[in-house]
DOVO-551905 format. One record per residue: y, x, z of N, C-alpha, C in turn. Coordinates in steps of 0.1 Angstrom, whole numbers, padded with zeros to 4 digits, always signed. Layout:
residues N
YXZYXZYXZ ...
//
This chain:
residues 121
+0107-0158+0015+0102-0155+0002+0105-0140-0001 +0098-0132-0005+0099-0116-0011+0092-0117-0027 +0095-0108-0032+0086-0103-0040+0087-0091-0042 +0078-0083-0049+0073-0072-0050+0068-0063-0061 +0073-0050-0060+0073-0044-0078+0067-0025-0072 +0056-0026-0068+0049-0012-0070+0053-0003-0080 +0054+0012-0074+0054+0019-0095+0047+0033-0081 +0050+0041-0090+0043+0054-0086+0027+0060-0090 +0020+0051-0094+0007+0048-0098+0004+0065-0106 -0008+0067-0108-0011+0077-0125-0028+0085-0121 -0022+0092-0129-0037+0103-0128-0037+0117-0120 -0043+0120-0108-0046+0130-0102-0060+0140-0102 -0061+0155-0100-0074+0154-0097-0080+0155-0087 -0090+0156-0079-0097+0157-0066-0088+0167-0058 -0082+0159-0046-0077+0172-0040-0061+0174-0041 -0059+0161-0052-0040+0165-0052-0036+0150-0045 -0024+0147-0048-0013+0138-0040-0008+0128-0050 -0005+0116-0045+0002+0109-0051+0012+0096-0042 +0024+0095-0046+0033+0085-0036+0035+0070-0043 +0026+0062-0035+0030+0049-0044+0043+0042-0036 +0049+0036-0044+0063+0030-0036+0064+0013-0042 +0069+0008-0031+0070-0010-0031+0080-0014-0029 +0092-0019-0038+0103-0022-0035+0101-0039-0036 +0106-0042-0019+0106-0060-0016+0118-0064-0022 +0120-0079-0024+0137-0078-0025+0136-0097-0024 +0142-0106-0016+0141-0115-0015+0159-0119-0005 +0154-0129+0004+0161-0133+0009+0166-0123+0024 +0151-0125+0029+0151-0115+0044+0135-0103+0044 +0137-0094+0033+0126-0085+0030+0126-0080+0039 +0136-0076+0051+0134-0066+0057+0125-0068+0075 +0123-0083+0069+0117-0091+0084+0098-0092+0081 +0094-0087+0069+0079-0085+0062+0076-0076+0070 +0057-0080+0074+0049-0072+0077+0049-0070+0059 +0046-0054+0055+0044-0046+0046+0031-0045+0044 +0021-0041+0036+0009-0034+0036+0004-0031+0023 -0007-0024+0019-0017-0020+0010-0030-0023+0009 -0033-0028-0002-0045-0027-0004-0053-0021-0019 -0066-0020-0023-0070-0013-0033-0082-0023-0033 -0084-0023-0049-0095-0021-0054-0099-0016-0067 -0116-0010-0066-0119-0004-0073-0130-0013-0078 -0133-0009-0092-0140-0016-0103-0152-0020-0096 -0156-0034-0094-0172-0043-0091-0168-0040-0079 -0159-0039-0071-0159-0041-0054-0148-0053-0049 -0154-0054-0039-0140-0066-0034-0123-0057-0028 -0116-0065-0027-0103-0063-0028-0104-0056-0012 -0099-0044-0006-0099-0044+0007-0082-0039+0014 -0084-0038+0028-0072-0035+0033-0070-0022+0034 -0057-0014+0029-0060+0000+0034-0045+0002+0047 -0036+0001+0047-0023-0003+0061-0019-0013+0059 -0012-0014+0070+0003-0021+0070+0015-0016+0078 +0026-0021+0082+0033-0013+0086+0047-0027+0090 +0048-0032+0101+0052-0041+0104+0070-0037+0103 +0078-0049+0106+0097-0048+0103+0098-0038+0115 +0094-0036+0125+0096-0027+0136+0091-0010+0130 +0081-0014+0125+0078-0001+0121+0060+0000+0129 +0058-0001+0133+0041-0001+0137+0035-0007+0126 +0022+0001+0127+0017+0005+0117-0004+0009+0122 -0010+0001+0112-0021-0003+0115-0032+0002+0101 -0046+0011+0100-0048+0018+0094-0064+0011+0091 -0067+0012+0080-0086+0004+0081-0092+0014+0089 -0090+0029+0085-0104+0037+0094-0094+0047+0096 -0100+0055+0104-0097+0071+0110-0096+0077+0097 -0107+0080+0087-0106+0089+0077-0091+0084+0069 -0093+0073+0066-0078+0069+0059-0068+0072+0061 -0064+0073+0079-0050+0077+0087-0052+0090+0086 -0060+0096+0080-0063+0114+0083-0056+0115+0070 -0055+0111+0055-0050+0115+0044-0039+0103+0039 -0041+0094+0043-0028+0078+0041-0017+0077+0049 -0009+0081+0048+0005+0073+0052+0015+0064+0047 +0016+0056+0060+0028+0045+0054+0036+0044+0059 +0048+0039+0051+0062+0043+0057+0069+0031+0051 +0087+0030+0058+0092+0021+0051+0103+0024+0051 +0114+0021+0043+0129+0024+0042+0137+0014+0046 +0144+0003+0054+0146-0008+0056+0158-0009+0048 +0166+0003+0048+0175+0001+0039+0176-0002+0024 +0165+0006+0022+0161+0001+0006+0147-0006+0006 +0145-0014+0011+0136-0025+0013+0123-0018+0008 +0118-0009+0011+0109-0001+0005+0098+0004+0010 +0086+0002+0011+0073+0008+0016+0067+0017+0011 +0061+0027+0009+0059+0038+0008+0041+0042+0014 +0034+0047-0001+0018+0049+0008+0019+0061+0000 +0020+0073+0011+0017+0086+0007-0001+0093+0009 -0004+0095-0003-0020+0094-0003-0020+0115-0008 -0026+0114+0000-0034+0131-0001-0048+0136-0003 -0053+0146-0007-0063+0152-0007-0074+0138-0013 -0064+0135-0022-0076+0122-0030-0089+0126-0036 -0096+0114-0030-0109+0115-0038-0114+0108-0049 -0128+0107-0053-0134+0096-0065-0133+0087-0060 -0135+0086-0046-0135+0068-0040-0124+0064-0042 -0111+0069-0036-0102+0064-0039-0095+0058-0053 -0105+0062-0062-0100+0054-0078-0098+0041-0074 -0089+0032-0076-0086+0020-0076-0075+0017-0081 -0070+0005-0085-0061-0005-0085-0052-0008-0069 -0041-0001-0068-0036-0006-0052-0025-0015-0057 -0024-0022-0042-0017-0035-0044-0008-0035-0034 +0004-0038-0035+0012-0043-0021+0016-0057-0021 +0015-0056-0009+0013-0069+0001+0021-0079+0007 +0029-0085+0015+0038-0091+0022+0030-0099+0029 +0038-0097+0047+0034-0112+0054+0041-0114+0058 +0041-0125+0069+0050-0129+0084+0051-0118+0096 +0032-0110+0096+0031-0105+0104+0020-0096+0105 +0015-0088+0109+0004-0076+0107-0009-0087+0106 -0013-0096+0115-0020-0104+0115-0023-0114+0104 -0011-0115+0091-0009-0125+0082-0011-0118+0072 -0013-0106+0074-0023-0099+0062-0037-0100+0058 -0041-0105+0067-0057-0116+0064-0053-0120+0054 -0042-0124+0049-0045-0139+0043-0031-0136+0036 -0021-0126+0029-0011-0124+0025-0005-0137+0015 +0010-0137+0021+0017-0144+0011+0022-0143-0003 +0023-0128-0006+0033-0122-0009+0017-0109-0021 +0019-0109-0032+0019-0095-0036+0020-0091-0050 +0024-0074-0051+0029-0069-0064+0018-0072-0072 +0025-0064-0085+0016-0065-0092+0005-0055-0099 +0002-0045-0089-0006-0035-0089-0001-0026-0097 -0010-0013-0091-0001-0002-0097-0016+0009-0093 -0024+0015-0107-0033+0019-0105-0035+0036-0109 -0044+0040-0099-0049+0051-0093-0059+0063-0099 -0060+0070-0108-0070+0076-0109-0074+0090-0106 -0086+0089-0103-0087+0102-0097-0100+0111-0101 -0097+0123-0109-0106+0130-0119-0114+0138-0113 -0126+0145-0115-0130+0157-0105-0126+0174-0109 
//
């Protein structure tokens, strides 16, 4: 069991940075595949990383891993999506995740309670 409390969220404009951070805290947080997801208004929910207890780490597309990083702190049970050179697309609602395993993010057990994104031109 984990649960999960996003903050970092707000308003950027095209072109600047923002760090969203996920702090797990359960029994054995530090044994969670990690991950993120977003969505934005009238679209479906999608995947953007994850970032397994070892530390590997799995990205939706090239462009994403070009401006998205994810990280984790095991000490402070903490995941970390550092997002750069944001765009309009990226306006959304992001969400963190929890699984068993990079694979169990299909289908997550586990998630916050979102923490949302905007991004001005």
């Amino acid at each position: 069991q984990v649960r999960l409390v996003e903050s970092g969220g707000g308003s950027v404009q095209a072109g600047g940075s923002l760090r969203l951070s996920c702090e797990a805290s359960g029994r054995t947080p530090s044994r969670y595949t990690l991950g993120w997801f977003r969505q934005a208004p009238g679209k479906e929910r999608q995947f953007v990383t994850g970032i397994t207890s070892a530390g590997g780490t799995h990205y939706y597309s090239d462009s994403l891993k070009g401006r998205f990083t994810i990280s984790r702190d095991r000490t402070k049970n903490t995941v970390y999506l550092q997002m750069n050179n944001l765009q309009l697309d990226d306006k959304a609602d992001y969400y963190c995740a929890a699984a068993l395993k990079m694979q169990g993010l299909r289908q997550p057990k586990y998630w916050g309670q979102g923490a949302q994104v905007t991004v001005s031109s």
